[in-house]
C-alpha positions in Angstrom: 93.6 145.9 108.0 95.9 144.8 105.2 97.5 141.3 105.8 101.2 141.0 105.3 101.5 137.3 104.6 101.6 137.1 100.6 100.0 134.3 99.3 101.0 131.1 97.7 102.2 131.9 94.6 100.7 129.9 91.7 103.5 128.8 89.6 101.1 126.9 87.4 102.7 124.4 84.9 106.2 124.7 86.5 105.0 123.5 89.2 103.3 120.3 87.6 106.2 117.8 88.0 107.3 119.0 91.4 103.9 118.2 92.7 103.7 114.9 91.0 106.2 113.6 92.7 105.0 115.1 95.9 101.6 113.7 95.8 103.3 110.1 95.1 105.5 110.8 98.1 102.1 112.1 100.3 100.0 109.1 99.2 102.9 106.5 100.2 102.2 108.5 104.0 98.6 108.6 104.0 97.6 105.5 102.9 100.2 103.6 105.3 99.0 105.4 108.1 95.3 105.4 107.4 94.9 103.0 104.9 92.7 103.2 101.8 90.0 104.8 104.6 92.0 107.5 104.5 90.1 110.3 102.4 91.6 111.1 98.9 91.7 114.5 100.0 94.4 114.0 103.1 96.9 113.2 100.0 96.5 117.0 98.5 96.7 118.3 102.0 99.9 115.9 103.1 101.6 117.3 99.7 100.8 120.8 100.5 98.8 121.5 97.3 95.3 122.2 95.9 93.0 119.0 94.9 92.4 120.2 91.5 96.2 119.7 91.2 95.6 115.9 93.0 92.4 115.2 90.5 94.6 117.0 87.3 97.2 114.1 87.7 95.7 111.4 89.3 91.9 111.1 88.6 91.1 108.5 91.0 92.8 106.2 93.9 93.7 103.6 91.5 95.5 106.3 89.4 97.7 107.6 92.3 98.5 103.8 93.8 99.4 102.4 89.6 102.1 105.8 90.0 103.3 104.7 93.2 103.9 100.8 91.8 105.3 102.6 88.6 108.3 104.1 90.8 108.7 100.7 92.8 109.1 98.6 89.6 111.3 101.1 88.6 113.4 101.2 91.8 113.2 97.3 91.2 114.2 97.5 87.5 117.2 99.7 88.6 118.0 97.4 91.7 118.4 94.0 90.3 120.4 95.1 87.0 123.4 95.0 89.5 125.3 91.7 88.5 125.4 90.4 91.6 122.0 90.7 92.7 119.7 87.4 93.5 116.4 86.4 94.0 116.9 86.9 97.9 117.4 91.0 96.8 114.3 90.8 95.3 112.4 89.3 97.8 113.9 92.0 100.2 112.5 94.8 97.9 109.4 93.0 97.8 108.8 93.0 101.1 110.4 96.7 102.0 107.9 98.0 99.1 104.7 95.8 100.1 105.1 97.7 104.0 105.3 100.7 102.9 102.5 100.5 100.1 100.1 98.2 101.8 97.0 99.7 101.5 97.6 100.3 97.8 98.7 96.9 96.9 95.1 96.4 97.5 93.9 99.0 95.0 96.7 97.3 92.3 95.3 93.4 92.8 91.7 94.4 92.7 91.7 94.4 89.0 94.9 93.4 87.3 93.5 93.8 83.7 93.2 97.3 84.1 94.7 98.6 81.9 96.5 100.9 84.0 98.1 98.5 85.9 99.0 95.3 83.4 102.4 97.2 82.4 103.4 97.5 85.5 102.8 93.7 85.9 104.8 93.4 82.7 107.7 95.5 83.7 107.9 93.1 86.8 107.9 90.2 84.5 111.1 91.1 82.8 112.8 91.8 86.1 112.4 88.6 87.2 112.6 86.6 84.0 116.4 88.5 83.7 117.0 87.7 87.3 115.8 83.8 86.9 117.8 83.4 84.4 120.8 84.3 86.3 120.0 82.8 88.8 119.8 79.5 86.9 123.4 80.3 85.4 124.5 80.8 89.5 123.1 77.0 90.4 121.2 79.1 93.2 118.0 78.1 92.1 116.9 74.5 90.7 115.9 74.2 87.0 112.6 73.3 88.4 112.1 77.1 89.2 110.8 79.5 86.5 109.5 83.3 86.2 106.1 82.6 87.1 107.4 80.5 90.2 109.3 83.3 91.4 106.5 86.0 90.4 103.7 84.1 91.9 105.8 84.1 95.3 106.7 87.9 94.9 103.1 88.0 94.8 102.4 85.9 97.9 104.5 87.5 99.9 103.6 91.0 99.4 99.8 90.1 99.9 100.5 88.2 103.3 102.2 91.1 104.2 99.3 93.8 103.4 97.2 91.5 105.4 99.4 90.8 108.6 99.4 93.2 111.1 102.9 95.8 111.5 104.2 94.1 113.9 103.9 90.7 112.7 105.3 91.0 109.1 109.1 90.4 110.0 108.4 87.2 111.1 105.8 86.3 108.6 108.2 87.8 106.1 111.5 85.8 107.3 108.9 82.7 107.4 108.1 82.8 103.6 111.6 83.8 102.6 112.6 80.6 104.5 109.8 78.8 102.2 110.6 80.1 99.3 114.2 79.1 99.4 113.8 75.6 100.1 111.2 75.5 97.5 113.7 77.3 95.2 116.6 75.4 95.8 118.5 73.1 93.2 117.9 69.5 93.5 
């Protein structure tokens, strides 16, 4: 008996960027609802495609969770070059980005001299080093406030969120914001 479904058709390199961005997409799924237990596999099977295509792009988990962080600091990047944006956007993207990518945060901080990952952390450094700086201009912040202040509470927060239970991290969230601000304030 001949089958009449046709099969997947394999559209090879064409297909290559469409299912970049849909393993990046599946990976953000799997890993928030499973964690990093979650098998590497479920992320080829969420995207709908082979896991050669998975282990052609992104070798390992730190690979796929460095691409993930490469998107958000680019969504960041493209975020805060708005005029009027302040360090209380940032913080908001911060924390939207650390729920959504918890598991993978983990991946990201285990080794931050990979090589992989120390552009991202440079990437983030300009963000914020262009953002302080307008801040300072604003007389939002206090001169006693620099980059690595701001970056080191970025850091904070998105941590104490990947640890904190869902429904917990508003308030822990709103918490630290509140922190942070008096901390940042002008004197």
């Amino acid at each position: 008996m001949q089958s009449t479904a046709s099969p997947r058709a394999n559209r090879g390199p064409a297909a290559a960027a469409e299912n970049r961005r849909a393993l990046i997409a599946a990976a953000r799924e799997v890993y928030a609802d499973g964690g990093l237990a979650a098998p590497f596999s479920a992320v080829a099977k969420r995207a709908g495609v082979g896991q050669g295509s998975l282990y052609r792009h992104f070798p390992d988990r730190t690979a796929l969770a460095v691409a993930v962080f490469e998107e958000n600091v680019a969504e960041l990047e493209e975020y805060i070059s708005g005029p009027d944006r302040t360090i209380d956007d940032l913080l908001d993207r911060v924390v939207a980005q650390a729920v959504e990518s918890t598991a993978l945060l983990a991946l990201i901080t285990a080794d931050l001299t990979d090589p992989r990952v120390q552009p991202l952390g440079e990437r983030f450094a300009v963000v914020v080093s262009s953002l302080v700086e307008r801040e300072h201009r604003a007389g939002r912040i206090g001169d006693h406030i620099d980059a690595e202040d701001v970056t080191m509470a970025a850091g904070m927060l998105a941590t104490e969120l990947a640890r904190t239970d869902p429904p917990a991290r508003p308030a822990v969230a709103a918490r630290a914001r509140r922190l942070f601000a008096a901390a940042f304030a002008p004197r």
